[in-house]
CHARMM internal coordinates of N, CA and C (Angstrom, degrees):
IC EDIT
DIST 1 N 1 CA 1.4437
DIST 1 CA 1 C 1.5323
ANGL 1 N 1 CA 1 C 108.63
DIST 1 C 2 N 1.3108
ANGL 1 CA 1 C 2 N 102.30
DIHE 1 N 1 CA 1 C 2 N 150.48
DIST 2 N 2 CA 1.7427
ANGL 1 C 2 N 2 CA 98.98
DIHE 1 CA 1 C 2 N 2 CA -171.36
DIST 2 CA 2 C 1.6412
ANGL 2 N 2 CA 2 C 117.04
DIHE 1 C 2 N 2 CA 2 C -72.62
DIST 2 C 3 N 0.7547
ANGL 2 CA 2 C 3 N 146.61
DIHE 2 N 2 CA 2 C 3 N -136.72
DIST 3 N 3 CA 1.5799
ANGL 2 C 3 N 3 CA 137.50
DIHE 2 CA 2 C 3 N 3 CA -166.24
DIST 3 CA 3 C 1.5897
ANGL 3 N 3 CA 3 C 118.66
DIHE 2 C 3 N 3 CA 3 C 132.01
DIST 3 C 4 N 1.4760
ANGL 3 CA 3 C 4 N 111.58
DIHE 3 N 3 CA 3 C 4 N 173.79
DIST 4 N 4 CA 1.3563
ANGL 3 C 4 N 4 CA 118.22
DIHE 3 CA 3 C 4 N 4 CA -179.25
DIST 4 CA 4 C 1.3748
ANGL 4 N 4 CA 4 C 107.71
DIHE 3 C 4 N 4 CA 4 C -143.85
DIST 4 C 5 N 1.5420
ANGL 4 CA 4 C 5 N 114.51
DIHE 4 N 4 CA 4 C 5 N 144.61
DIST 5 N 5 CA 1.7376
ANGL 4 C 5 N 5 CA 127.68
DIHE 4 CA 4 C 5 N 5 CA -156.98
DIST 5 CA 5 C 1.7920
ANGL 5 N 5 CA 5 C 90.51
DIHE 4 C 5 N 5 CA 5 C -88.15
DIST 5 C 6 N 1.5791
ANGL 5 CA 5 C 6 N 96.99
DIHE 5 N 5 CA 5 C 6 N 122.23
DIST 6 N 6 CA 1.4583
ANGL 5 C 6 N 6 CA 100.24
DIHE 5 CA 5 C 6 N 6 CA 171.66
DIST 6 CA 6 C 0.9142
ANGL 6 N 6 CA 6 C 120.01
DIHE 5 C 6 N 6 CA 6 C -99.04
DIST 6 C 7 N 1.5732
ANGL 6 CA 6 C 7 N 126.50
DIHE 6 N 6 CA 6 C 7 N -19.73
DIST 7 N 7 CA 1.3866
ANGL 6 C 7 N 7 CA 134.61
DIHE 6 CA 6 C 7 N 7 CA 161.02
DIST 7 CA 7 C 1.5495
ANGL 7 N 7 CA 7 C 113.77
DIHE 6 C 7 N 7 CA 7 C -172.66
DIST 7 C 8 N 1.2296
ANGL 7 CA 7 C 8 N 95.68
DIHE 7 N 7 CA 7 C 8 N 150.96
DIST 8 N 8 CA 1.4485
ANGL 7 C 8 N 8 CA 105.87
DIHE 7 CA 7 C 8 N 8 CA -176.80
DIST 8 CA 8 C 1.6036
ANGL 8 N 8 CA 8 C 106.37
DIHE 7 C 8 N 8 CA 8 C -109.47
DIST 8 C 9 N 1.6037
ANGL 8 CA 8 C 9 N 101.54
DIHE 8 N 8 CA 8 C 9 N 126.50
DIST 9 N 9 CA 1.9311
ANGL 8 C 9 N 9 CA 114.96
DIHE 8 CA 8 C 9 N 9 CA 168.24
DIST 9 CA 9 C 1.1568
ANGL 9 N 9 CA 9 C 118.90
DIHE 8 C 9 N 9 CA 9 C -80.72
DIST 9 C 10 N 1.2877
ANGL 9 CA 9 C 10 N 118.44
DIHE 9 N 9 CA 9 C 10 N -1.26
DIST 10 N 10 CA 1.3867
ANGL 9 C 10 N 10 CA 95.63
DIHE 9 CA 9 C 10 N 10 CA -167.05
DIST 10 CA 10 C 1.8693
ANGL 10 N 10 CA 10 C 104.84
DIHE 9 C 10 N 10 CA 10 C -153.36
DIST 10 C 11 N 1.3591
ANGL 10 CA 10 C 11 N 116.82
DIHE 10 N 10 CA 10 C 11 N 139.81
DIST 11 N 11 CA 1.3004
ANGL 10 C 11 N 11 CA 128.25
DIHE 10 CA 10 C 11 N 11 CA 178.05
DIST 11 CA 11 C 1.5995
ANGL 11 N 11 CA 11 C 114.36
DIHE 10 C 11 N 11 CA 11 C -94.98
DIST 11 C 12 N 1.7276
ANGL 11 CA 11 C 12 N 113.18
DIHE 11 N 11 CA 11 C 12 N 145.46
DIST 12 N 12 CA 1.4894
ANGL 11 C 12 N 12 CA 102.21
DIHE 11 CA 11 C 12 N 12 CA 162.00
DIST 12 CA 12 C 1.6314
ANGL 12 N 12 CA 12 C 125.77
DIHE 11 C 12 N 12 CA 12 C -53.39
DIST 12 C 13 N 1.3557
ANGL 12 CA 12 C 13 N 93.48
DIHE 12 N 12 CA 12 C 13 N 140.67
DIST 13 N 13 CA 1.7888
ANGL 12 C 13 N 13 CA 93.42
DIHE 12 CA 12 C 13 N 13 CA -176.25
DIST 13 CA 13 C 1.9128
ANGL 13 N 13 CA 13 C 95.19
DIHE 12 C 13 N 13 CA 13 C 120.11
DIST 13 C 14 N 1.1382
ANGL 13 CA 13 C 14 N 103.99
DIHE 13 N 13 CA 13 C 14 N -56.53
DIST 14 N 14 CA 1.5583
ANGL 13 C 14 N 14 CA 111.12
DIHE 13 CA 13 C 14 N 14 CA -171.30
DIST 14 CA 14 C 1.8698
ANGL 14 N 14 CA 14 C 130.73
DIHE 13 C 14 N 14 CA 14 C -14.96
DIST 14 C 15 N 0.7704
ANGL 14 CA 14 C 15 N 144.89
DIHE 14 N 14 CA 14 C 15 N 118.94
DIST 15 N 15 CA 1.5137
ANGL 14 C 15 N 15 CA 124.26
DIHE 14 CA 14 C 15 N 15 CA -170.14
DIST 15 CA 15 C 1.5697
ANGL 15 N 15 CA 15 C 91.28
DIHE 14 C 15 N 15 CA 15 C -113.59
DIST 15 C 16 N 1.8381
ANGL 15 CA 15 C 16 N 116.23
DIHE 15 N 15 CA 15 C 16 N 123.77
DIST 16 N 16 CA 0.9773
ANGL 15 C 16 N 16 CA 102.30
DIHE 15 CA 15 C 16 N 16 CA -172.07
DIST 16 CA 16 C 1.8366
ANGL 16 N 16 CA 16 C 90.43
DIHE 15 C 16 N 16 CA 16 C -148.39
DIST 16 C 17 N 1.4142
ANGL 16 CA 16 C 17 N 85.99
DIHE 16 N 16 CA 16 C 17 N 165.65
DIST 17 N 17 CA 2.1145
ANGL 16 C 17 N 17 CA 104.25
DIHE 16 CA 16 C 17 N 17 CA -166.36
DIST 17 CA 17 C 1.5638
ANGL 17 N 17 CA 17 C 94.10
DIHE 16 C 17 N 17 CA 17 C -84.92
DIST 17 C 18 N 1.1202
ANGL 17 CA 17 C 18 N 112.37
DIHE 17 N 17 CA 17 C 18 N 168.43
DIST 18 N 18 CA 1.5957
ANGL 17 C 18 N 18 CA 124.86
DIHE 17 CA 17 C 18 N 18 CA -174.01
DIST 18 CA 18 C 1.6551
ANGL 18 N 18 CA 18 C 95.55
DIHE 17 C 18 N 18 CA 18 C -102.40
DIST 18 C 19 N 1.6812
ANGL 18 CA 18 C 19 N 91.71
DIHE 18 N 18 CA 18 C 19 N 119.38
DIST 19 N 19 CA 1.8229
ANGL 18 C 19 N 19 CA 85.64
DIHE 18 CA 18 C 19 N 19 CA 178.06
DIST 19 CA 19 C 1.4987
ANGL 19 N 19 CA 19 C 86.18
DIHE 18 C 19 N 19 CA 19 C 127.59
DIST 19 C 20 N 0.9288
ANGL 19 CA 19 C 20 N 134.38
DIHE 19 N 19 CA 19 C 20 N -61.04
DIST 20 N 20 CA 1.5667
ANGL 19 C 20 N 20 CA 142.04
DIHE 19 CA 19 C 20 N 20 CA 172.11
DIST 20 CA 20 C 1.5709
ANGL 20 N 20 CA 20 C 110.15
DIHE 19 C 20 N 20 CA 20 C -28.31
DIST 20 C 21 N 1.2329
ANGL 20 CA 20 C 21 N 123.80
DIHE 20 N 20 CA 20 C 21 N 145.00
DIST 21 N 21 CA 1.0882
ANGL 20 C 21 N 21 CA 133.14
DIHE 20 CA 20 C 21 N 21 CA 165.84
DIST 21 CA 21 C 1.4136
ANGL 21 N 21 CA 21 C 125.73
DIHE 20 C 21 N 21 CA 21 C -70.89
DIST 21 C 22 N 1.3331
ANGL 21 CA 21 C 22 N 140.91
DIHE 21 N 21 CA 21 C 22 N 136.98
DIST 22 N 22 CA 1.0912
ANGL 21 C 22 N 22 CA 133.83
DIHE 21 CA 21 C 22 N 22 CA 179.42
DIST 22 CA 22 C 1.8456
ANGL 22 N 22 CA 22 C 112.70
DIHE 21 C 22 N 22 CA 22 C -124.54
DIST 22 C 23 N 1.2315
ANGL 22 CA 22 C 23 N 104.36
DIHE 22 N 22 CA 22 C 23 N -33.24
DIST 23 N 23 CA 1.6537
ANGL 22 C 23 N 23 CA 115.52
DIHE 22 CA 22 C 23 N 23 CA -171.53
DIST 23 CA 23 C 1.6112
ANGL 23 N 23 CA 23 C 100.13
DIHE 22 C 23 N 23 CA 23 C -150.43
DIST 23 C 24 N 1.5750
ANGL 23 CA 23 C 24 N 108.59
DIHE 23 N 23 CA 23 C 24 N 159.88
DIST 24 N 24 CA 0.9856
ANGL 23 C 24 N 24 CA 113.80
DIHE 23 CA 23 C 24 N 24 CA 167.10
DIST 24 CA 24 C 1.4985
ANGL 24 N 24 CA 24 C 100.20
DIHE 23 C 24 N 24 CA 24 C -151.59
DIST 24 C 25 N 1.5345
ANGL 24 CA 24 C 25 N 93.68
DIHE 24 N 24 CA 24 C 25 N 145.67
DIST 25 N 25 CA 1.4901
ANGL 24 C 25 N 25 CA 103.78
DIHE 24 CA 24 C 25 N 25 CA -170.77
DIST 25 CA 25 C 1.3603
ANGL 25 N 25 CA 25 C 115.65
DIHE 24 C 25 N 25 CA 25 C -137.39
DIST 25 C 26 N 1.6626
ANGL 25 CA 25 C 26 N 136.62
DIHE 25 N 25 CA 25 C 26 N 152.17
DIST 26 N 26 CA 1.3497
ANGL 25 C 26 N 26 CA 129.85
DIHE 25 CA 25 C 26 N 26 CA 176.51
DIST 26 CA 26 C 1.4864
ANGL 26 N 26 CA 26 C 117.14
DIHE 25 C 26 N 26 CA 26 C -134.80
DIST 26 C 27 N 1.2004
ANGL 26 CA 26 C 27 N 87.20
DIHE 26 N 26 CA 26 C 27 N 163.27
DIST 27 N 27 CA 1.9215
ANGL 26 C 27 N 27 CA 95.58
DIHE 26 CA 26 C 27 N 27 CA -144.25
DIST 27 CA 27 C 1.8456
ANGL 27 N 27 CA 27 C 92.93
DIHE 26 C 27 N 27 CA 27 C -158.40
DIST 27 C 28 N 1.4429
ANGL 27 CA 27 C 28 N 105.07
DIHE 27 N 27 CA 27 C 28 N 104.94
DIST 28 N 28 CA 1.2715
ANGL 27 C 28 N 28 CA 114.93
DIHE 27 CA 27 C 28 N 28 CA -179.69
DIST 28 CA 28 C 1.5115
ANGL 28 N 28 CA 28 C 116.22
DIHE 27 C 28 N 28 CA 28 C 64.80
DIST 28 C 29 N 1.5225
ANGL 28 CA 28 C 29 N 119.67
DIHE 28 N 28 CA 28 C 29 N 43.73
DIST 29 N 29 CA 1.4326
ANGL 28 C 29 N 29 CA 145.96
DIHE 28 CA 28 C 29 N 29 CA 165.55
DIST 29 CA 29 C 1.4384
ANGL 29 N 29 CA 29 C 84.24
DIHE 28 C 29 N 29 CA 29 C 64.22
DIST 29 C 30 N 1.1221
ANGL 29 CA 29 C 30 N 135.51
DIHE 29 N 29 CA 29 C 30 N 80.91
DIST 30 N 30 CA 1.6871
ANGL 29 C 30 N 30 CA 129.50
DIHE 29 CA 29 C 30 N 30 CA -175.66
DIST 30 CA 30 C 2.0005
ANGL 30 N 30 CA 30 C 86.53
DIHE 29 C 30 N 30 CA 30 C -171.05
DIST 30 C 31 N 1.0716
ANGL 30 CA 30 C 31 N 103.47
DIHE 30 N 30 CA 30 C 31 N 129.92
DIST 31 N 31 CA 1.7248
ANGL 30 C 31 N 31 CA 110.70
DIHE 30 CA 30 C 31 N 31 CA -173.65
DIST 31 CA 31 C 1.6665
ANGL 31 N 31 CA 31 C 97.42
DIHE 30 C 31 N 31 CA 31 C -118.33
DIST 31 C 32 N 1.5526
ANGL 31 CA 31 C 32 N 123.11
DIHE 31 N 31 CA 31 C 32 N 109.80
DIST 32 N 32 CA 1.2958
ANGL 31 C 32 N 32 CA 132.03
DIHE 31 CA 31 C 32 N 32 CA 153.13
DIST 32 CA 32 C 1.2969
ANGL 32 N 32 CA 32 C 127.57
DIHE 31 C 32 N 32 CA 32 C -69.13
DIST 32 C 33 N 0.9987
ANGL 32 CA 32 C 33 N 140.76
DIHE 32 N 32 CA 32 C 33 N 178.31
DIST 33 N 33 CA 1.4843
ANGL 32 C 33 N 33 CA 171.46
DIHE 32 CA 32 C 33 N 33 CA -125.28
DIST 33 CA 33 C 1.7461
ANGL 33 N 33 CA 33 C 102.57
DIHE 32 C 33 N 33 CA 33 C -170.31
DIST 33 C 34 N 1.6642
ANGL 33 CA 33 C 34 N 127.73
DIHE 33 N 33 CA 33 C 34 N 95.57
DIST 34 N 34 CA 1.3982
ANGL 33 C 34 N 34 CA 96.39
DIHE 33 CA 33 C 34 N 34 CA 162.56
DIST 34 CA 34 C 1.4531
ANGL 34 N 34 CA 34 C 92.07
DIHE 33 C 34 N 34 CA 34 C -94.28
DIST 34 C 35 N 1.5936
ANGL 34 CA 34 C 35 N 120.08
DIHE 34 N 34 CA 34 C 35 N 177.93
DIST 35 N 35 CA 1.3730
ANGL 34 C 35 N 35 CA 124.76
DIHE 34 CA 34 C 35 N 35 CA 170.83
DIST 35 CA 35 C 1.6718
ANGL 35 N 35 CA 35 C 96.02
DIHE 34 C 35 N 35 CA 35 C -125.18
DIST 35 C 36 N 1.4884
ANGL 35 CA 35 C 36 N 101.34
DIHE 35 N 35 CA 35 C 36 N -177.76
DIST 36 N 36 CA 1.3640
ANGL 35 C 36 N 36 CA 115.83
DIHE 35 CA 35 C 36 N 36 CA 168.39
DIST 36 CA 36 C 1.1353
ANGL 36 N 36 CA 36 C 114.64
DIHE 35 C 36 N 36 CA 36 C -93.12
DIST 36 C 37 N 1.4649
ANGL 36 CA 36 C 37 N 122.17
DIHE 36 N 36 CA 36 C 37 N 136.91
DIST 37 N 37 CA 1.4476
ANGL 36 C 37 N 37 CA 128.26
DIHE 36 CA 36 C 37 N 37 CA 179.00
DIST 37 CA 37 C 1.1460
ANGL 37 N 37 CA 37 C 110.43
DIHE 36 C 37 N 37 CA 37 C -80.58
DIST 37 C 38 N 1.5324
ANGL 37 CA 37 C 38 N 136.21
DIHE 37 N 37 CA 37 C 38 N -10.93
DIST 38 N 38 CA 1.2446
ANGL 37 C 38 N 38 CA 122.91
DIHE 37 CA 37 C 38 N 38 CA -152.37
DIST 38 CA 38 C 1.7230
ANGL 38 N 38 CA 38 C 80.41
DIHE 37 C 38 N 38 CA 38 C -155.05
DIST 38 C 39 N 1.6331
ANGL 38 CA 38 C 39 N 105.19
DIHE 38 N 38 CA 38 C 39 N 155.81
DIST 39 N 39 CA 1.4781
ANGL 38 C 39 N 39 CA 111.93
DIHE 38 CA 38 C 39 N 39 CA 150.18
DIST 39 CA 39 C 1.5171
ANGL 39 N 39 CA 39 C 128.60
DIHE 38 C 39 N 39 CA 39 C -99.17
DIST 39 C 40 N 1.3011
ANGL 39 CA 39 C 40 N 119.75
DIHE 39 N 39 CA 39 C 40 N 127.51
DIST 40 N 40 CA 1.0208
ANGL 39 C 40 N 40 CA 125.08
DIHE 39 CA 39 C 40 N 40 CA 177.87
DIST 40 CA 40 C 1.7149
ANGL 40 N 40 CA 40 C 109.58
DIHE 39 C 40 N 40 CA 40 C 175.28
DIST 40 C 41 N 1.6147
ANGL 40 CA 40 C 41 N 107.10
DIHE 40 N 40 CA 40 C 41 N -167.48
DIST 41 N 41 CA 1.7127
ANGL 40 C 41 N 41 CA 119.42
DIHE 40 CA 40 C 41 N 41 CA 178.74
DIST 41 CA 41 C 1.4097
ANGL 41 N 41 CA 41 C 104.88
DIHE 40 C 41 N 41 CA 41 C -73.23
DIST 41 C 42 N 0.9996
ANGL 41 CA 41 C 42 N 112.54
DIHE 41 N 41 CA 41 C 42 N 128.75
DIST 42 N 42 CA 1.5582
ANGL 41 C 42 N 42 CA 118.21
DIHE 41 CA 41 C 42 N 42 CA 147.56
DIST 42 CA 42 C 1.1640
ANGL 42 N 42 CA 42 C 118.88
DIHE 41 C 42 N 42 CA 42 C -61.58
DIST 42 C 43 N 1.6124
ANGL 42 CA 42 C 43 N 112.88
DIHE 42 N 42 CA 42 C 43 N 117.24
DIST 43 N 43 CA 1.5607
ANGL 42 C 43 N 43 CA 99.66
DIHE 42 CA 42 C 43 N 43 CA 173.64
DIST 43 CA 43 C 1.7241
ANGL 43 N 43 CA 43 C 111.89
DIHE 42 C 43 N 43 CA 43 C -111.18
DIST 43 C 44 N 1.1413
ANGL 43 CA 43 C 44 N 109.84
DIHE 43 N 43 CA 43 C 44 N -8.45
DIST 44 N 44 CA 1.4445
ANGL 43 C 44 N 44 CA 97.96
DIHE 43 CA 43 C 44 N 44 CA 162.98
DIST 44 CA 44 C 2.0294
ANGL 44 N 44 CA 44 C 105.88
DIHE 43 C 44 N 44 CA 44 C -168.13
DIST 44 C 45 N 1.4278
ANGL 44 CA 44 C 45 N 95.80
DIHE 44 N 44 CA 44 C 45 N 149.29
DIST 45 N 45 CA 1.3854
ANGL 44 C 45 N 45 CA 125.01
DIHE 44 CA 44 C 45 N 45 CA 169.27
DIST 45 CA 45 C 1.2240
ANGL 45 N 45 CA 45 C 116.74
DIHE 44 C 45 N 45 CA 45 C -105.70
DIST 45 C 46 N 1.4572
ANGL 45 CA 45 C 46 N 104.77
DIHE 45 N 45 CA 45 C 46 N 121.29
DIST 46 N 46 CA 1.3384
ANGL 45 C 46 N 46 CA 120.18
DIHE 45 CA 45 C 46 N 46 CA -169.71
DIST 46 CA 46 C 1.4237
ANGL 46 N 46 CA 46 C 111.16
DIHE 45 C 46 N 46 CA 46 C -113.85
DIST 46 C 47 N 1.5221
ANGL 46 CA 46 C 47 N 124.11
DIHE 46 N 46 CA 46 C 47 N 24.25
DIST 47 N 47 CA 1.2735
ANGL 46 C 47 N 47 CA 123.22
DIHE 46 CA 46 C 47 N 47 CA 176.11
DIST 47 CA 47 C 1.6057
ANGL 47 N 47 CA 47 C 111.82
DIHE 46 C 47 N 47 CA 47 C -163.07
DIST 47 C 48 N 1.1131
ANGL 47 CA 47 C 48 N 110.42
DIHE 47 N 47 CA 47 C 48 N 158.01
DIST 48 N 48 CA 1.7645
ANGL 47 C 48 N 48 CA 103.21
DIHE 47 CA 47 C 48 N 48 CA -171.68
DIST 48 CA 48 C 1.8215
ANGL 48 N 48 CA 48 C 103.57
DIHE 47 C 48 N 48 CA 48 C -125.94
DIST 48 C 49 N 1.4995
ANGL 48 CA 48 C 49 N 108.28
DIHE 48 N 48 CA 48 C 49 N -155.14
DIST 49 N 49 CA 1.6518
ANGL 48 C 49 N 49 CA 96.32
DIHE 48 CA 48 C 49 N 49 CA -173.38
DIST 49 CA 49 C 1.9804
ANGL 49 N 49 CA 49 C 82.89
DIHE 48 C 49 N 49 CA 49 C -90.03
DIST 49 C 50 N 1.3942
ANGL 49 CA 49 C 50 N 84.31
DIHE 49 N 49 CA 49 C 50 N 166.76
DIST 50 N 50 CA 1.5537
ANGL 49 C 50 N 50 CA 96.39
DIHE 49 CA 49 C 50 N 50 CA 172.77
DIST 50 CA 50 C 1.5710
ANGL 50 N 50 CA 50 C 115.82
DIHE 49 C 50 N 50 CA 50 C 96.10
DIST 50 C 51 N 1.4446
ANGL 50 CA 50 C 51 N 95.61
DIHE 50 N 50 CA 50 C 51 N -34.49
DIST 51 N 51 CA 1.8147
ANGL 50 C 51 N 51 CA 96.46
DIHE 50 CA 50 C 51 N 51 CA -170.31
DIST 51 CA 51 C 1.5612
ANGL 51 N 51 CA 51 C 112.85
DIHE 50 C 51 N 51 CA 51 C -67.20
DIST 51 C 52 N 1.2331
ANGL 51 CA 51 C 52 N 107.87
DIHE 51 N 51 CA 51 C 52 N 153.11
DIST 52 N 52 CA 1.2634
ANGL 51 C 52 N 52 CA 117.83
DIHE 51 CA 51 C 52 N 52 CA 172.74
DIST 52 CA 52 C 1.5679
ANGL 52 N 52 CA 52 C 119.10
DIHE 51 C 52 N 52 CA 52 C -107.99
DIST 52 C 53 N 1.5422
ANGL 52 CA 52 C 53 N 112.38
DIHE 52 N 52 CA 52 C 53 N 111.51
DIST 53 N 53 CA 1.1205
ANGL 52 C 53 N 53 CA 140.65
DIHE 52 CA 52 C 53 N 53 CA -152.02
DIST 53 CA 53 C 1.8812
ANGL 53 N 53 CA 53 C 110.21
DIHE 52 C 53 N 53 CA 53 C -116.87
DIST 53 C 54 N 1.7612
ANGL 53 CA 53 C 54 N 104.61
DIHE 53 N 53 CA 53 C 54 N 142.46
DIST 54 N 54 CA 1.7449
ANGL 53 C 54 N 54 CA 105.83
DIHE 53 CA 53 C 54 N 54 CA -162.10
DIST 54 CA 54 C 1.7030
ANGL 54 N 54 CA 54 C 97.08
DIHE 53 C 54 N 54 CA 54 C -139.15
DIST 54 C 55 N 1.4727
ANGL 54 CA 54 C 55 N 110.74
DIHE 54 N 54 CA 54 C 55 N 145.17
DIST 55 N 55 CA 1.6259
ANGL 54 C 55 N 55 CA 108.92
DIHE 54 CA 54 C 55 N 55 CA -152.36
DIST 55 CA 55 C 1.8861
ANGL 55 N 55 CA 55 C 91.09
DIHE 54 C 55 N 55 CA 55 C -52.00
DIST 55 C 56 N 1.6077
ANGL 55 CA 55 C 56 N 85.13
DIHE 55 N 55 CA 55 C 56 N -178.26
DIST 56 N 56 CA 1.8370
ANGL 55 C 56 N 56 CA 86.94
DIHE 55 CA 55 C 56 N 56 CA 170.40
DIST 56 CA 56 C 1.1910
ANGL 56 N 56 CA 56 C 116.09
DIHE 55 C 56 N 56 CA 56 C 62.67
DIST 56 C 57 N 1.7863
ANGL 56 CA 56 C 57 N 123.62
DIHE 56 N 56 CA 56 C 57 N 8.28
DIST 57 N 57 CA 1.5529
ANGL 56 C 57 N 57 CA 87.47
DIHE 56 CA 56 C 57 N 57 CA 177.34
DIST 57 CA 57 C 1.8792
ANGL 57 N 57 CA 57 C 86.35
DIHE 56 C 57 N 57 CA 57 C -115.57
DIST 57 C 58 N 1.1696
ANGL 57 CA 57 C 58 N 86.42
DIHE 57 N 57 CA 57 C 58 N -148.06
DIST 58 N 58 CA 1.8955
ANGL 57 C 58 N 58 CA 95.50
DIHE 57 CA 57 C 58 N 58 CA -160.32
DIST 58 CA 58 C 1.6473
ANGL 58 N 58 CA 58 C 98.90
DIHE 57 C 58 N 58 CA 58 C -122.10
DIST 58 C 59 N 0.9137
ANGL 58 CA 58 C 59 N 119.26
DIHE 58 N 58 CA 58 C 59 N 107.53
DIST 59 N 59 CA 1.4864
ANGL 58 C 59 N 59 CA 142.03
DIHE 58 CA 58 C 59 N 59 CA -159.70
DIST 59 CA 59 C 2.0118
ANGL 59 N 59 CA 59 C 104.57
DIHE 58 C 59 N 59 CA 59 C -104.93
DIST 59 C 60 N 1.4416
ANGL 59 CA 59 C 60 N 101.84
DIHE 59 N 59 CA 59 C 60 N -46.44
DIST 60 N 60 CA 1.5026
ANGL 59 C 60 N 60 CA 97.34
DIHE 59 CA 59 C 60 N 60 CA -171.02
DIST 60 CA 60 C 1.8634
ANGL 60 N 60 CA 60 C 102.46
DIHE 59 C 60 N 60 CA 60 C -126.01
DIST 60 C 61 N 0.6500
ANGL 60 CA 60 C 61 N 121.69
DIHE 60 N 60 CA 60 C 61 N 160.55
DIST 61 N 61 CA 1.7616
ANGL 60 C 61 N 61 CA 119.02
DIHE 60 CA 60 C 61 N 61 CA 155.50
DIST 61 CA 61 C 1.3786
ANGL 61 N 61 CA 61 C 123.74
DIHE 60 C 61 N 61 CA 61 C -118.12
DIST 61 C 62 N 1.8082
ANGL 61 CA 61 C 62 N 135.14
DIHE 61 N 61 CA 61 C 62 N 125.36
DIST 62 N 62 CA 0.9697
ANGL 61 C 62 N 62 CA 140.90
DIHE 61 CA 61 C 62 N 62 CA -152.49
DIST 62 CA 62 C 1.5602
ANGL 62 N 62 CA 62 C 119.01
DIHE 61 C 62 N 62 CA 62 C -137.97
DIST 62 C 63 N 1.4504
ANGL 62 CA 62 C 63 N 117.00
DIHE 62 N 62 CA 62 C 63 N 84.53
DIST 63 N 63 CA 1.3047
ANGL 62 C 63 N 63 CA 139.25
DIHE 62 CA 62 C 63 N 63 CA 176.92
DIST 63 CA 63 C 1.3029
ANGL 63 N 63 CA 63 C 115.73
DIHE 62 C 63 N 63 CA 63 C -46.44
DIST 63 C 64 N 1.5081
ANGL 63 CA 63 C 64 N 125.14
DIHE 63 N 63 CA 63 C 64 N 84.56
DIST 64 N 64 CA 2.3249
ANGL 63 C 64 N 64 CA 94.68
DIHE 63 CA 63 C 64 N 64 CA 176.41
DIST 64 CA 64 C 0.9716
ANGL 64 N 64 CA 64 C 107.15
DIHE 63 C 64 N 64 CA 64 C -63.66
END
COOR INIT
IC SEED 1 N 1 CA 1 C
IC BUILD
């Protein structure tokens, strides 16, 4: 569902556990939690607060 980035946890460089939060976004006045699927570095963020964001796209990048 489409949505908007309410904040971002996490910077490139980051070393982070799978399960962890990275962004959170809201979508029909309702505020989620995404987590990381995987553990490892973030190597890149592809979205900031404010943006307006649609399923399927690629929001974080996650190095194991």
């Amino acid at each position: 569902m489409p949505g908007t980035i309410v904040d971002v946890l996490v910077s490139e460089g980051d070393t982070i556990e799978a399960g962890e939060p990275v962004l959170i976004t809201e979508a029909m006045k309702m505020e989620t939690e995404v987590q990381a699927p995987i553990s490892g570095k973030v190597t890149g963020v592809f979205v900031q607060k404010g943006d307006a964001v649609n399923p399927d796209e690629a929001l974080v990048e996650i190095e194991p």
